[in-house]
C-alpha positions as CSV (number, residue, x, y, z in Angstrom):
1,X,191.1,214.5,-25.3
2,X,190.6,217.2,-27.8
3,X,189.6,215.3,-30.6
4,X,186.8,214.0,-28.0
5,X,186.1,217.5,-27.2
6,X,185.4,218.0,-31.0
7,X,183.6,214.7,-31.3
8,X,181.2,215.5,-29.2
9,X,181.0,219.4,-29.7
10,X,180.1,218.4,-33.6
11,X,177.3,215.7,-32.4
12,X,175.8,218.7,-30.2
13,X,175.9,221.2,-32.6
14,X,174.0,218.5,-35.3
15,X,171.6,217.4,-32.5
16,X,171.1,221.8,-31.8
17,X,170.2,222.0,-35.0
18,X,168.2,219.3,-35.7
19,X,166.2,220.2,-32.6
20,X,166.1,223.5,-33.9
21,X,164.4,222.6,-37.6
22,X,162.0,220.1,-35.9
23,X,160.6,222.7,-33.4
24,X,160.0,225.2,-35.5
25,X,156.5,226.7,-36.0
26,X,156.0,225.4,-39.5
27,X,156.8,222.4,-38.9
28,X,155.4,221.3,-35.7
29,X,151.7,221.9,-34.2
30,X,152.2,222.3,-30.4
31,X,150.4,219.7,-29.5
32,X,153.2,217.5,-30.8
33,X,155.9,218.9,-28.7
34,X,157.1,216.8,-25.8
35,X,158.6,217.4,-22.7
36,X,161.2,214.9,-23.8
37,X,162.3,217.6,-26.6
38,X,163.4,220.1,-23.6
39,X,164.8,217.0,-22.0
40,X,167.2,216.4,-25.0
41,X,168.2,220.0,-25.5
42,X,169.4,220.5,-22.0
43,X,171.3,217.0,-22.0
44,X,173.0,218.2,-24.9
45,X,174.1,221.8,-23.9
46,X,175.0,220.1,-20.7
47,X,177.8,217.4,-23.0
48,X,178.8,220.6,-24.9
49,X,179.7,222.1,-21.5
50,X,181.4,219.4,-19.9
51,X,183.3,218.7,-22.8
52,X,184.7,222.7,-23.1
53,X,185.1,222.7,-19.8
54,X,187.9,219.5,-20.4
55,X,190.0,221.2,-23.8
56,X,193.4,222.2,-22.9
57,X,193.9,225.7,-24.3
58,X,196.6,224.6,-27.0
59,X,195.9,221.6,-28.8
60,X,196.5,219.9,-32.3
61,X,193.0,220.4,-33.0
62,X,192.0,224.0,-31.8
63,X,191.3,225.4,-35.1
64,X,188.2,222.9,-36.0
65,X,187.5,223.1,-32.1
66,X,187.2,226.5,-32.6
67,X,185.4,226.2,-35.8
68,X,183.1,223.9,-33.6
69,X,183.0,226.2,-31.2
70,X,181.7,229.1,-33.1
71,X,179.2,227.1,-34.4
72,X,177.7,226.0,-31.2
73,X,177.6,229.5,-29.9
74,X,175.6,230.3,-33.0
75,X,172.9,227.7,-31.9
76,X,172.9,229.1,-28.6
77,X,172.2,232.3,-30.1
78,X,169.3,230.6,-32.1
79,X,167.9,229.1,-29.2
80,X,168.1,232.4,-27.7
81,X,166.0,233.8,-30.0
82,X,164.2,230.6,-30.1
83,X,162.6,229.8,-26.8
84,X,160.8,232.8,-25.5
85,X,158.5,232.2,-29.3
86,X,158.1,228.9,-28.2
87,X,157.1,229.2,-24.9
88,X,154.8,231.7,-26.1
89,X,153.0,229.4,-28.0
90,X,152.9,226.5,-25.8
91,X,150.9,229.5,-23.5
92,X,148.6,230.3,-26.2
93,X,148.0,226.4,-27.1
94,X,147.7,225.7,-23.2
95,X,145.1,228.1,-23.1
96,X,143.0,226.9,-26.0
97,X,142.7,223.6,-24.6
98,X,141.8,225.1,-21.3
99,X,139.0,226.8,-23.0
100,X,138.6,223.6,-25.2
101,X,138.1,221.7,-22.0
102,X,135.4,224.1,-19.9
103,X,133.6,224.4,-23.0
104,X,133.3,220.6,-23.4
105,X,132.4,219.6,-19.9
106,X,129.6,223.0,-20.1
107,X,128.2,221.0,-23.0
108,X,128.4,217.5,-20.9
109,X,126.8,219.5,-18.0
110,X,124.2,220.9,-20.4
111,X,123.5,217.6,-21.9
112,X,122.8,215.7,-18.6
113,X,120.3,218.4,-17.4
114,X,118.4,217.9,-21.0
115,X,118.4,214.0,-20.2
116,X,117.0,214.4,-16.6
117,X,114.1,216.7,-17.7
């Protein structure tokens, strides 16, 4: 059961901080984020938590669990830190587009009164 526990706590701490890295700013326009991406990080912190939730407190493998461990509450820390930018620009982009949108159907609504003088 540990080793599992450590299994999966490594594959959640590599799928953390591959999310991480793709999400970033510089490497990812807004418009390419998908709700899928949120999806993905909650299933994982929900495996990492199910999977502490099972580790006996003394076991053969507690120092790399505990290695593991560390690590995954340093990507919590990053996401953290993380999120609140992120959501801040999904606002920002949501609102472009919203003024994207109006200005585009003013100019439709513009350009069907020309035609129908």
């Amino acid at each position: 059961m540990p080793l599992d526990a450590l299994e999966t706590l490594r594959q959640v701490n590599d799928n953390l901080r591959s999310a991480l890295l793709r999400l970033r700013p510089e490497r990812k326009h807004c418009s390419t984020i998908r709700p899928q991406d949120f999806s993905d990080i909650l299933s994982q912190l929900v495996r990492a938590a199910e999977s502490l939730r099972r580790v006996p407190q003394h076991s053969e493998a507690a120092v790399a669990l505990e290695k593991e461990t560390l690590e995954y509450r340093k990507n919590l820390e990053k996401l953290k830190h993380f999120l609140p930018d992120l959501h801040a620009r999904l606002l920002a982009e949501k609102s472009r587009l919203e003024t994207a949108r109006t200005h585009v159907a003013a100019a439709a609504a513009w350009a069907r009164a020309s035609k129908s003088h």
